[in-house]
N, C-alpha and C positions, 0 to 999 in steps of 0.2 A: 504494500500500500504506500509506504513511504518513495518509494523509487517511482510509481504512479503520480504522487503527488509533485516531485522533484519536474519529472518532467512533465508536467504541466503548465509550473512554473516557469519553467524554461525556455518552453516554445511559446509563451506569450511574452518572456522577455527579447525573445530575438527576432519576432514580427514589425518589421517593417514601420512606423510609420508616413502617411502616405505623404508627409512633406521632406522624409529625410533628406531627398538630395536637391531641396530646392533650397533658395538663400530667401530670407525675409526681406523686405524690398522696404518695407513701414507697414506702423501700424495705425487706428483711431478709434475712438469711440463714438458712434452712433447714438446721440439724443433726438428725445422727439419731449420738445417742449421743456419738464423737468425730468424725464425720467430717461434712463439709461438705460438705451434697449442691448448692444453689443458692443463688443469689440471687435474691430475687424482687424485681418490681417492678411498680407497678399505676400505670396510668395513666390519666386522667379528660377529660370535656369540660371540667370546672370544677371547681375546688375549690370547698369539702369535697366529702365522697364522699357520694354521693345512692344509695341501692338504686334500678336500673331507670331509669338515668339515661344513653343511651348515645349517642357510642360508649365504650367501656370494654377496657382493654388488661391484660394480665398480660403480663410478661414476666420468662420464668424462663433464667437462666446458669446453664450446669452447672458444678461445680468436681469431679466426677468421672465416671466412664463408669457410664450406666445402662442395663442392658439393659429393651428397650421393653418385653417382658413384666412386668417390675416394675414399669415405672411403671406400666401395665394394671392390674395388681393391688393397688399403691398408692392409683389412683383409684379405683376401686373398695369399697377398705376406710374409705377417706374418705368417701364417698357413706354410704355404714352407719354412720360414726361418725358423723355429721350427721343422722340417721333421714330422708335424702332418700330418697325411695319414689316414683319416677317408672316408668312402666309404657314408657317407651321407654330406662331404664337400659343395660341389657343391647343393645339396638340400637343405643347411642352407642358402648360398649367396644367392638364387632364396627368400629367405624366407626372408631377412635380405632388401634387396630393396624393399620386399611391408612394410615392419613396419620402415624402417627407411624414418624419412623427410631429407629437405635439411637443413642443418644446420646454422646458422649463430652464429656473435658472439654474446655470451653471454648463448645461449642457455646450455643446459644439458640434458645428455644421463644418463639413468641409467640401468646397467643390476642386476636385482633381482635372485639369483639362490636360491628358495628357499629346504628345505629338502625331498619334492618326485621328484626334477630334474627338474619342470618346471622352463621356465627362461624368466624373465617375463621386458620387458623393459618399461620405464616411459620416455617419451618426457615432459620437463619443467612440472615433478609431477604430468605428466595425463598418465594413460599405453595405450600404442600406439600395444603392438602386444605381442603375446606369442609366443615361439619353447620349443614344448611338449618333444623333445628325447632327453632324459635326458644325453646323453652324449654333446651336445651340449655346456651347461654352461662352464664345463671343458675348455672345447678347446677353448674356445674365450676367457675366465680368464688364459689362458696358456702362450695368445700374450704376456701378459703383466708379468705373473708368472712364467713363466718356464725358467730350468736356463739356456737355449740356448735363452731367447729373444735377441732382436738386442738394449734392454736399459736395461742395466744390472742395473746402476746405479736407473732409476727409478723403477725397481723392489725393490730391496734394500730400496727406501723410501717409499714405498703402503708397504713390509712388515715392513717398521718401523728400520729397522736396517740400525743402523751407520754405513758406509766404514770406 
């Protein structure tokens, strides 16, 4: 039993996780009014941050409980504030609530986009669901990258650059 439990231990200490070989590019925190919804974090093959340069990581910590329907609707209202008009939108949202749980705090989301487009999310370092059309990753690293997002300022700290 002990030799069981040893390696147990062991093969969860030497799994991967899914940012190890990227560099951290910046980080920020995500408010909405007073309250602190995440932390986000973007991680790169190489610094600076190159558009379409992958693999490419987000990684958002929750600092309170978000029910998945919101953030569905969250991404969403982001994609519109960005005038992204992709004709598989509405197929990624359909896609995005069976792989996403409910969140609470503390938890972390992570999107993986690695170099043939797949985009691979990790719920607290376990992968929870794939979106195979490779334009996908773009557009949902856009919410937070593109320079019509609606937090310019946290843009600015996931690329790493001073205001």
């Amino acid at each position: 039993m002990k030799i069981f439990l040893l390696a147990c231990c062991f093969s969860v200490s030497v799994m991967a996780s899914p940012l190890s070989e990227l560099h951290k590019s910046g980080s920020g925190e995500m408010r909405y009014l007073w309250w602190n919804l995440y932390q986000a974090e973007l991680y790169l093959t190489q610094l600076p941050y190159q558009k379409n340069q992958w693999p490419q990581a987000l990684k958002l910590t929750y600092q309170r409980d978000i029910d998945k329907d919101d953030l569905i609707e969250a991404t969403a209202d982001q994609w519109q504030h960005i005038k992204l008009n992709d004709p598989q939108q509405e197929a990624w949202l359909i896609q995005l609530a069976s792989i996403w749980p409910e969140l609470k705090k503390g938890d972390e989301l992570i999107l993986l986009i690695k170099e043939d487009g797949l985009s691979y999310f990790y719920f607290n370092q376990q992968l929870v669901g794939t979106i195979t059309q490779a334009d996908f990753g773009p557009a949902f690293l856009a919410i937070w990258l593109d320079e019509n997002t609606s937090e310019p300022k946290l843009r600015q700290k996931l690329l790493g650059v001073n205001p």
